[in-house]
BAZA-721536 format. One record per residue (C-alpha): residue number from 0; y, x, z. Coordinates in steps of 0.001 Angstrom, whole numbers, plus 524288, in hexadecimal, padded with zeros to 5 digits. Layout:
N
{seq->NUM, yy->Y, xx->X, zz->Z} .
...
***
This chain:
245
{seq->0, yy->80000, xx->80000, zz->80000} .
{seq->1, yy->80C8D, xx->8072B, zz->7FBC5} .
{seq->2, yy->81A2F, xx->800AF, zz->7FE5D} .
{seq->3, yy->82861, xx->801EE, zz->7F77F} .
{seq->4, yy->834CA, xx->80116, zz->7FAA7} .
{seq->5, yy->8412A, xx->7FE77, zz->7EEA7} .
{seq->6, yy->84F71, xx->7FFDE, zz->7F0F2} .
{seq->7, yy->8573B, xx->7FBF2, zz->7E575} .
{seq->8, yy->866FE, xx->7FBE6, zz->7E606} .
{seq->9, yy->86FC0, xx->7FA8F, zz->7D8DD} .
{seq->10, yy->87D85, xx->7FE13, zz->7D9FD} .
{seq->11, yy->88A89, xx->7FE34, zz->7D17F} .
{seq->12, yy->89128, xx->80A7D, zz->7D22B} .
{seq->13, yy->89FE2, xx->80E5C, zz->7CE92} .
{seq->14, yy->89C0B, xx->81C6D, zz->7C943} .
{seq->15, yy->89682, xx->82133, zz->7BC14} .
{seq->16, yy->88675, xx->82323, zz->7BC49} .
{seq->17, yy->88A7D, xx->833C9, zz->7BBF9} .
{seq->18, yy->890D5, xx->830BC, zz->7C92B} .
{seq->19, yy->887F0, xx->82770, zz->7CFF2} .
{seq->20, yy->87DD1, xx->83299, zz->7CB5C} .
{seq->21, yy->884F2, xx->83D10, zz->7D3EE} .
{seq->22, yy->88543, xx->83451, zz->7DFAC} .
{seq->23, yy->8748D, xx->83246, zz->7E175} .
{seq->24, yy->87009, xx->83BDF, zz->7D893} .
{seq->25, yy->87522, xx->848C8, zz->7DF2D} .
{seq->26, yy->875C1, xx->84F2A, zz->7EB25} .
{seq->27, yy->88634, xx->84F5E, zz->7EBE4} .
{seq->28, yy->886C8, xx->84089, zz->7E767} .
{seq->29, yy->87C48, xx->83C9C, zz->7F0C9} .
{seq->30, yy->88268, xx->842E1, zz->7FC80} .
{seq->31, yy->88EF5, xx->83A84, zz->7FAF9} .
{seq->32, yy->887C5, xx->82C87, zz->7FE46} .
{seq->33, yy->87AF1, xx->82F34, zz->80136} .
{seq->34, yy->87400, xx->83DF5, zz->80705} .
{seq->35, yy->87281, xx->84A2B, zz->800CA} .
{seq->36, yy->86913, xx->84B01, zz->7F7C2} .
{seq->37, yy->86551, xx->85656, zz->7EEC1} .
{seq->38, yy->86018, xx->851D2, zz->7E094} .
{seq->39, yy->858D3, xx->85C4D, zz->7D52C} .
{seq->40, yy->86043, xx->8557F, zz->7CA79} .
{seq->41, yy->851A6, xx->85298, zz->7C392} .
{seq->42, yy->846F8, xx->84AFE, zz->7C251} .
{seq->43, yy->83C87, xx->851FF, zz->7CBC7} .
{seq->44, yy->8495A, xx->85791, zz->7D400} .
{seq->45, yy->84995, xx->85780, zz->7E1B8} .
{seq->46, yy->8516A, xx->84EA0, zz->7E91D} .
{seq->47, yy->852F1, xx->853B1, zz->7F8E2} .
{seq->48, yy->85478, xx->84709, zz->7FE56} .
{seq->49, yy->84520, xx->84212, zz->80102} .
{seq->50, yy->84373, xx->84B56, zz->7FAD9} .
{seq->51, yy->8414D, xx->845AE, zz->7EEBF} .
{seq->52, yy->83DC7, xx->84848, zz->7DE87} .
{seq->53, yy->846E3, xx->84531, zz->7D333} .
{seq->54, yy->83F9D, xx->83826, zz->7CCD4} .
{seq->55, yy->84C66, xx->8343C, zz->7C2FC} .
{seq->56, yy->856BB, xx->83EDA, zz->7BE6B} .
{seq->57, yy->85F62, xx->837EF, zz->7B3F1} .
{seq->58, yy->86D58, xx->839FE, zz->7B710} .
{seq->59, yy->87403, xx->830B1, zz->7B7F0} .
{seq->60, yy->86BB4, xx->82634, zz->7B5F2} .
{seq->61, yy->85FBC, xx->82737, zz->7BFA8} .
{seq->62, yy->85D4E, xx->830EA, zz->7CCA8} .
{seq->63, yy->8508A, xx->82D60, zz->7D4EA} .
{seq->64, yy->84903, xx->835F9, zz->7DD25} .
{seq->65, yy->83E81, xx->831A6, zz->7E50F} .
{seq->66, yy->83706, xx->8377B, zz->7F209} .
{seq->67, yy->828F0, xx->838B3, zz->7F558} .
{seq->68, yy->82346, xx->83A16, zz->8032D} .
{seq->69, yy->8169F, xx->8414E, zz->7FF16} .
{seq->70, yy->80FB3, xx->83E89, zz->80D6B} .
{seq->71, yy->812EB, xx->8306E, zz->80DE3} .
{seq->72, yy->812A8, xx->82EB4, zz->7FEA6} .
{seq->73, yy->82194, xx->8253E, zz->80092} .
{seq->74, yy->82AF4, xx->826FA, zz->7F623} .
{seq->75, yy->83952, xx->82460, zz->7F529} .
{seq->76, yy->83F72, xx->8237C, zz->7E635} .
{seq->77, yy->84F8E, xx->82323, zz->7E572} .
{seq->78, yy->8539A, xx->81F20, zz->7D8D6} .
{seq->79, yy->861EB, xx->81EFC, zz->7D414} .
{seq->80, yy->8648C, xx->8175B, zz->7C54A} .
{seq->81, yy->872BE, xx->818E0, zz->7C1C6} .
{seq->82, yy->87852, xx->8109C, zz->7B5F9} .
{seq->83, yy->88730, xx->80F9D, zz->7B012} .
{seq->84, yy->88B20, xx->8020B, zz->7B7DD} .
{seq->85, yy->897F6, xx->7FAFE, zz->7B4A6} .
{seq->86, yy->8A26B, xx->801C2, zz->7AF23} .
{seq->87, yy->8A401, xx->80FA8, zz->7B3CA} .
{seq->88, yy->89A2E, xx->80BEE, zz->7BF31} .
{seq->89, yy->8897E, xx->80F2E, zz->7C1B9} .
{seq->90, yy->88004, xx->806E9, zz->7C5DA} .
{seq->91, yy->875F5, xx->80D5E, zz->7CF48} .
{seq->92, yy->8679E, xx->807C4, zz->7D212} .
{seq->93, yy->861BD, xx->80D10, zz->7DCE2} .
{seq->94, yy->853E5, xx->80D68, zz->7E32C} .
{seq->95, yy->84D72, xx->81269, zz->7EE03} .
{seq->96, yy->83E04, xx->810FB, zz->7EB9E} .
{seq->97, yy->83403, xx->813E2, zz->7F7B0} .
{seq->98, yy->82566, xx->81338, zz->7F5B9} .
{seq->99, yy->81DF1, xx->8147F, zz->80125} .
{seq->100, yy->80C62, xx->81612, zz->80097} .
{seq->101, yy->80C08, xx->80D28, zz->80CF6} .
{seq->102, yy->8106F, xx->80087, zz->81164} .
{seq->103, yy->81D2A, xx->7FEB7, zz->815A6} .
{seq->104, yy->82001, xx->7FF30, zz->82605} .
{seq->105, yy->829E0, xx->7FC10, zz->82DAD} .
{seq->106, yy->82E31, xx->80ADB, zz->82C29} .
{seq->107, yy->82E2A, xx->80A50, zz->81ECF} .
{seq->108, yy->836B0, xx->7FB8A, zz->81D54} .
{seq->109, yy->83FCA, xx->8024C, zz->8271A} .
{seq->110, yy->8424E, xx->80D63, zz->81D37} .
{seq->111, yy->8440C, xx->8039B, zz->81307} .
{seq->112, yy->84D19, xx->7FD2A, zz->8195F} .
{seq->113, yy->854BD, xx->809C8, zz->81DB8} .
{seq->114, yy->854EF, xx->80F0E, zz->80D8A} .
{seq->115, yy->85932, xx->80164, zz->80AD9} .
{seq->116, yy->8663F, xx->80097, zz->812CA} .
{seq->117, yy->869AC, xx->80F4D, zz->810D2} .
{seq->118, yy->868A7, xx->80E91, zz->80292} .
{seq->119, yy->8732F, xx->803FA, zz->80121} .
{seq->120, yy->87B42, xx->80BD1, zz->80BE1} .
{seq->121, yy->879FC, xx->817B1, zz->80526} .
{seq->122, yy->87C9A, xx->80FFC, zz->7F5C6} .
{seq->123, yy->88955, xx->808A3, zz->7FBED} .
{seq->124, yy->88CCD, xx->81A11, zz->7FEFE} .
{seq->125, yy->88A46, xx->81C38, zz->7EFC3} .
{seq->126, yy->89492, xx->8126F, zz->7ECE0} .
{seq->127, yy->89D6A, xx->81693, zz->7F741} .
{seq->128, yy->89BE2, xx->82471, zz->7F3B3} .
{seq->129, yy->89DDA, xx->8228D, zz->7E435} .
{seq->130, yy->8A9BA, xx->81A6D, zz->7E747} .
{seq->131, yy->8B061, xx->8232B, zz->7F0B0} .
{seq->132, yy->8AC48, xx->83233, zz->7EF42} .
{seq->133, yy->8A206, xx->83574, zz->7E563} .
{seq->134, yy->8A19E, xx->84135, zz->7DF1E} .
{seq->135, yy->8A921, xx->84713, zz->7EC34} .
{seq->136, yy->89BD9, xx->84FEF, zz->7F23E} .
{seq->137, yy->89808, xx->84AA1, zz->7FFEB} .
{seq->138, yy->89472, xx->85190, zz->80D44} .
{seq->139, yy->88942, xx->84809, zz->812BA} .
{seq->140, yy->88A53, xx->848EA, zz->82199} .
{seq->141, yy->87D77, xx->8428B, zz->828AE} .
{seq->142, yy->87C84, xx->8418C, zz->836D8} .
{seq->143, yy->871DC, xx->83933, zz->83ECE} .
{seq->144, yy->8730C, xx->8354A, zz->84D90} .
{seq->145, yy->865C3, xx->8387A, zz->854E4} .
{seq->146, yy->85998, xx->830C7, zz->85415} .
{seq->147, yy->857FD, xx->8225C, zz->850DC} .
{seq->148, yy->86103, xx->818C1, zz->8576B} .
{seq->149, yy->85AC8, xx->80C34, zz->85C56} .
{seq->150, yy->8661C, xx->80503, zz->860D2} .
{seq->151, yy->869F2, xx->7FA8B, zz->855D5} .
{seq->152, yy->87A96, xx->7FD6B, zz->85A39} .
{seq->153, yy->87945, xx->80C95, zz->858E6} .
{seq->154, yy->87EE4, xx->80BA4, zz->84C1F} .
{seq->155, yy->8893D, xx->800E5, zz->84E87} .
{seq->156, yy->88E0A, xx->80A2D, zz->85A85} .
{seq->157, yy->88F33, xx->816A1, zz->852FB} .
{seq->158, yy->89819, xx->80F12, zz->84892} .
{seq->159, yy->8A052, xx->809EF, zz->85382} .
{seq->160, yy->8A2AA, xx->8179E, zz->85819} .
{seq->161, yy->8A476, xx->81CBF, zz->84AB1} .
{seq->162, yy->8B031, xx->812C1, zz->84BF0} .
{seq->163, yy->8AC25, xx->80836, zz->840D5} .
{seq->164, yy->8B28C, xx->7FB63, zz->844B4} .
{seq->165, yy->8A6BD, xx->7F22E, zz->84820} .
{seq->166, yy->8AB6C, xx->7E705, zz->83CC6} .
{seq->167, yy->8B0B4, xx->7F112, zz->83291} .
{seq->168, yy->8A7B3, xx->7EDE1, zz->82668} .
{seq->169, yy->8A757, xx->7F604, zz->8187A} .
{seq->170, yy->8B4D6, xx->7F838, zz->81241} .
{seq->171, yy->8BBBC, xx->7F7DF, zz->82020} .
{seq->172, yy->8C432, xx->805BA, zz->82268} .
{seq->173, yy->8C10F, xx->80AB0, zz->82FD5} .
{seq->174, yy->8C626, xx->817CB, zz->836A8} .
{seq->175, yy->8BCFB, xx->81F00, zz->83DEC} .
{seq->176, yy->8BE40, xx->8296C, zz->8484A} .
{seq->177, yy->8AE50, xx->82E3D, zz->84CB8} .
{seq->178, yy->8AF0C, xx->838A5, zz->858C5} .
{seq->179, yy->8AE89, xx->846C3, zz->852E6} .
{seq->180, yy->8B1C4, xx->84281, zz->8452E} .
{seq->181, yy->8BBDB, xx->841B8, zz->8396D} .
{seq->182, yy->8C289, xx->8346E, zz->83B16} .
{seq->183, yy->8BBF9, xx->82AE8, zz->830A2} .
{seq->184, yy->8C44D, xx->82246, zz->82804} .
{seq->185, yy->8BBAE, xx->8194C, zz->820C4} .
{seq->186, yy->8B7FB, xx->80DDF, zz->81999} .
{seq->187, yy->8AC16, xx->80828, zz->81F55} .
{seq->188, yy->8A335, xx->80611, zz->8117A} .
{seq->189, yy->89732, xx->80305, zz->818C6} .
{seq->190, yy->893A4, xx->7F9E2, zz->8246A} .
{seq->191, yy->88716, xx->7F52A, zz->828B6} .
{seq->192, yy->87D04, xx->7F652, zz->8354B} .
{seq->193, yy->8771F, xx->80267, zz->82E7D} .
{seq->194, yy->882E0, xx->808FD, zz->827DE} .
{seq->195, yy->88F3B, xx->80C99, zz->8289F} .
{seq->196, yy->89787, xx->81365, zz->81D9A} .
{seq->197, yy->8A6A5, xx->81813, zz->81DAC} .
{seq->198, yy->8AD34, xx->81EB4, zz->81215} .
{seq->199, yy->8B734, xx->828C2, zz->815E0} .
{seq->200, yy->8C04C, xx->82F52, zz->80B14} .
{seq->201, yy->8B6AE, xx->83951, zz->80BB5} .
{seq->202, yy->8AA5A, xx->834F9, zz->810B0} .
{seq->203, yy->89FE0, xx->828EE, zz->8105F} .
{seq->204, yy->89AD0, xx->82892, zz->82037} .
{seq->205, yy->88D05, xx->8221F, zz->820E2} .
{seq->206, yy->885DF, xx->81D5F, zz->82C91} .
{seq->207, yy->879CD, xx->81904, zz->82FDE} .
{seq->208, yy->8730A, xx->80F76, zz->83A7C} .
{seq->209, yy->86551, xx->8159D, zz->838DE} .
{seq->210, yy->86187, xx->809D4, zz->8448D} .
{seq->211, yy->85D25, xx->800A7, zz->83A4A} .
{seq->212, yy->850B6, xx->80B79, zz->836F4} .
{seq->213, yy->84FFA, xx->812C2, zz->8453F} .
{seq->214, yy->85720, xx->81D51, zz->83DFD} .
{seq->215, yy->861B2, xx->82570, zz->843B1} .
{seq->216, yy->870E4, xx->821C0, zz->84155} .
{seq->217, yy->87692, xx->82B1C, zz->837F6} .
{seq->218, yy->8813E, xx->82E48, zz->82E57} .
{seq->219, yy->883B4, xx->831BD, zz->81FCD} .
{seq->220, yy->89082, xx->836B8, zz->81B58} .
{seq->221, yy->894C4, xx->83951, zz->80EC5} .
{seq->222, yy->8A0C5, xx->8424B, zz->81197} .
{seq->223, yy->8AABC, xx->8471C, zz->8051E} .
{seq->224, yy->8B38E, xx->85048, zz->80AFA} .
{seq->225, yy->8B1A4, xx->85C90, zz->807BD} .
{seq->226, yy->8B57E, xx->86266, zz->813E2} .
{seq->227, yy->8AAF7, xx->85C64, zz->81BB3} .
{seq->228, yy->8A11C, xx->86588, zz->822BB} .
{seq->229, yy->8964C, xx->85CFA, zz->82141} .
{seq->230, yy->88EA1, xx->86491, zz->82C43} .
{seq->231, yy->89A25, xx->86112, zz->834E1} .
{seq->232, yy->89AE9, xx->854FA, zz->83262} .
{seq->233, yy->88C06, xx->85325, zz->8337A} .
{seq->234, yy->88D1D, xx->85894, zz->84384} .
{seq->235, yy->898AE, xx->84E9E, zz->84688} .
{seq->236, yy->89144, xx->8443D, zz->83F5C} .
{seq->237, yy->884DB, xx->846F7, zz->84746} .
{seq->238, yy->88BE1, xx->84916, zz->85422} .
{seq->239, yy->8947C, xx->83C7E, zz->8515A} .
{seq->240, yy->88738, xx->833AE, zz->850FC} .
{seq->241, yy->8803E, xx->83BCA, zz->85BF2} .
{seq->242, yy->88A49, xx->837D2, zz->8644B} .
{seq->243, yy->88A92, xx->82A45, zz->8621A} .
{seq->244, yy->883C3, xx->82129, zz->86956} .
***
């Protein structure tokens, strides 16, 4: 008995097909929404993240790599199609494919879940970063507060001390002072229990509720300035969610 999982997501883009390319088909353009992620520009080419093996290499019409857990035999495909959309615009289809040799636990449904709501987080990124800053090149900054939190308000808590108003919602300008760090004038482009996003002049600031899968709260940022020591930033980041409680 063998079980599957599909994520499919189409979405209209306001860039040419060359520059949605750039953004999910190469390390620099990756690192601006998503993680770093080193890519052999060829079919059979390594990809780090996984890792994983080149399955489509047709700039700038189809990127999809897919990896293969030899002791457990699962297998995770990404595929990106890009197509000219309306006017000077692209149209991306996405898909994340899992196959798995064994039936499907509560593990498993859990992870499904998880890839589920990150991939439209991490799409509504794309757009933001496309709109607002590609082709600037990105520092990602990732810091993780210890161990799994069990306690359902952990996330609502460390927002509140962050300084988000509790009803600001997605388009609402907030400023933001966090102990130990550069004062944070944003628009808030994400809100939900899981996520949070703010876009900066020169940065999209991610963060994530890992409660929902018994994961560990962490952040994602996408930071453009140029001056940014990005292990610097990654010590204040960590010792900014270590102390919260």
């Amino acid at each position: 008995m063998s079980w599957e999982y599909l994520i499919r997501r189409e979405h209209q883009l306001p860039v040419t097909p060359e520059q949605l390319w750039q953004a999910v088909a190469t390390d620099a353009g990756n690192r601006g929404w998503l993680y770093p992620m080193e890519i052999e520009p060829r079919v059979g080419g390594r990809v780090s993240r996984g890792p994983a093996t080149v399955l489509h290499w047709e700039p700038p019409a189809h990127f999809a790599c897919r990896h293969t857990d030899e002791e457990t035999g699962f297998s995770n495909t990404l595929s990106y199609r890009i197509e000219p959309g309306p006017d000077t615009g692209s149209t991306l289809r996405f898909s994340i494919h899992w196959q798995h040799p064994g039936a499907a636990d509560d593990n498993w449904n859990l992870r499904a879940d998880a890839a589920t709501r990150h991939s439209d987080f991490y799409h509504h990124s794309l757009a933001e970063y496309l709109r607002h800053f590609a082709p600037r090149p990105a520092h990602y900054i990732r810091a993780y507060r210890p161990g799994p939190d069990p306690d359902p308000d952990a996330f609502p808590r460390l927002l509140d001390r962050l300084g988000v108003p509790a009803d600001a919602t997605a388009g609402d300008r907030v400023a933001l002072r966090p102990d130990g760090l550069p004062a944070l004038d944003a628009v808030l482009d994400h809100r939900s229990p899981d996520f949070l996003g703010l876009r900066t002049e020169d940065g999209l600031y991610r963060f994530f509720n890992g409660h929902s899968w018994n994961w560990p709260t962490w952040l994602g940022h996408h930071l453009f300035d140029e001056s940014t020591d990005p292990d610097e930033a990654v010590h204040r980041w960590t010792e900014w969610l270590t102390k919260t409680s």
